[in-house]
N, C-alpha and C positions, 0 to 999 in steps of 0.2 A: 450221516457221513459214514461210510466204508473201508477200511484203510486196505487197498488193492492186498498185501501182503501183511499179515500178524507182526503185531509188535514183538520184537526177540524181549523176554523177561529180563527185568528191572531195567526198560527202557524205557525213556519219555518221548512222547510226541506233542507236537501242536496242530492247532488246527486256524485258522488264521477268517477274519471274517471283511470283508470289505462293505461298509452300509451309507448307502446313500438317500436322506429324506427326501422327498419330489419338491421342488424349488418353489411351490407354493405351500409346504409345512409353516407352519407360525413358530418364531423363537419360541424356543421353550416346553414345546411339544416332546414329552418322553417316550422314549420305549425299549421293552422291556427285551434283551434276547436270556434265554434260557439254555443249557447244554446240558445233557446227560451222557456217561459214557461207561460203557458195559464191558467187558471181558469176559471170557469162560472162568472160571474160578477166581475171579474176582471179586472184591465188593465195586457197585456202581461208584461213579465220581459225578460230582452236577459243580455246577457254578452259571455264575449270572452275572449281566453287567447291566446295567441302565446307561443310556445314550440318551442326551440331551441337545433337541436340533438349534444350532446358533449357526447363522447364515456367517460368512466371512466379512468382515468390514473392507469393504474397497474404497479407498479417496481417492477422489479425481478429482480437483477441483482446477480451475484455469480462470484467467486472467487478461484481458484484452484492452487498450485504451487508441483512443483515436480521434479525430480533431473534425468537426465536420466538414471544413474546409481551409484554406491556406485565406487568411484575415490579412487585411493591409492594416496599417499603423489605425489604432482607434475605434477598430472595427472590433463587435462582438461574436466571440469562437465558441463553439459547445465542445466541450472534450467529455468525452461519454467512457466512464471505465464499466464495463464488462466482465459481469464475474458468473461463472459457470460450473454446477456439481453436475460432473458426471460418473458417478460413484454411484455405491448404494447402499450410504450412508448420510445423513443430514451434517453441514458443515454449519456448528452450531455455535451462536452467540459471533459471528465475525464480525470485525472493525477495516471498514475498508478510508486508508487514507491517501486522499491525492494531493501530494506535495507542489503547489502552484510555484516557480517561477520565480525570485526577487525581482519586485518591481512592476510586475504584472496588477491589474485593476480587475480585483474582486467583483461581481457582478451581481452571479446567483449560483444559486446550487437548487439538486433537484429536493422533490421530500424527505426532511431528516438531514440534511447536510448541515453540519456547524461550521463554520468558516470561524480561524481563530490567526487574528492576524499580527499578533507573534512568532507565531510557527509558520504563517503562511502557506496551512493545510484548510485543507476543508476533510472531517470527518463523521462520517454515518455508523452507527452502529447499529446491527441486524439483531432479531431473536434468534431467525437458522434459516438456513439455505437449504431446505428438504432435494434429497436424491431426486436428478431428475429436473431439477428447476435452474433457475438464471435468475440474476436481476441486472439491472441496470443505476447507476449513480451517474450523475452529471451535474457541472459546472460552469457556468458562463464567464468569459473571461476579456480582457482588454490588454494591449498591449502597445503600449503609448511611446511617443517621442518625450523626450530626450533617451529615454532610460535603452529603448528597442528602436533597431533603425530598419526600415526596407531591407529582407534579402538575407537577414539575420535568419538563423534557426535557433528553436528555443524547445528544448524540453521539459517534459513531463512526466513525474513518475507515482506511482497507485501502487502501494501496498495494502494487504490484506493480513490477518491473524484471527487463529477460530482456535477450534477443535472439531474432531471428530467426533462417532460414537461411542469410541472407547477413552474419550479427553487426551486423545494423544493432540499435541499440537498441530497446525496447519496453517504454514505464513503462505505468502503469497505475493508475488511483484509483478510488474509492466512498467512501459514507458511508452513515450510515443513523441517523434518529435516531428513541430508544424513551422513551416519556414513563412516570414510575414512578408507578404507580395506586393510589389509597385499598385498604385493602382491605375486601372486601365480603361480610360475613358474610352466608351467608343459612341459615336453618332450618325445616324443616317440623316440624309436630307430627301424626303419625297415632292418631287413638283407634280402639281396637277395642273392640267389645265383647263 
């Protein structure tokens, strides 16, 4: 580097450096910049800095829940929570919990699911949600007379809690609510002759 016009004596300049690793550098990867700087009757000046590549941690993480259909009284409902890193970062060690309902009939849960019916949750805990991925948790559920009548809407709500890469915390909610429908007989009569 050239400085257009001489520095006036006993004056300071900078020189300023912008460094970008190429987005396939591995963390951790060093390197070295170096500077020398000369004058006319001067002694030279060096210095050095080392730069260490750490990609930026991005959380994205989201949350989605949903019922697979509108259940009449006694009928079995899947409510599927939906959890998604789009970060890139792993969302690590999460606890996702779906708070079922008072009065609602436990059924099943998918792999990993504890159903604990004091709390009347059902809870899974993950090892990580790698950057990039999704999973899926679900529950089967009933929703009976006396307690739920036809027509009734009834919510549902799914929290999550993790960490990031750097253990910053990462909670996470949804809801989703499913209304219990008459149900609908219907029949054909075909005559042949």
């Amino acid at each position: 580097f050239t400085f257009i016009d001489p520095l006036p004596a006993g004056s300071s300049g900078s020189v300023q450096f912008d460094v970008k690793f190429p987005l396939t550098t591995a963390d951790g990867t060093l390197a070295a910049i170096n500077a020398t700087s000369s004058g006319t009757g001067q002694p030279n000046g060096t210095g050095s800095v080392t730069l260490e590549a750490n990609s930026a941690a991005v959380t994205n993480i989201g949350m989605s829940l949903w019922a697979d259909h509108q259940p009449m009284l006694g009928e079995d409902v899947i409510i599927t929570t939906y959890v998604t890193n789009q970060g890139n970062t792993a969302y690590n060690s999460p606890v996702i919990i779906d708070q079922l309902p008072a009065g609602c009939e436990f059924v099943s849960a998918s792999v990993g699911g504890s159903f604990n019916s004091g709390t009347n949750t059902v809870t899974w805990s993950d090892a990580t949600i790698p950057a990039g991925e999704a999973r899926l948790y679900s529950v089967v559920l009933k929703f009976n007379s006396p307690t739920f009548s036809t027509g009734q809407w009834v919510t549902i709500s799914a929290t999550g809690s993790g960490t990031d890469s750097l253990s910053a915390p990462v909670n996470i909610a949804s809801n989703t609510s499913v209304q219990i429908v008459a149900a609908n007989p219907a029949g054909a009569i075909d005559k042949w002759d």
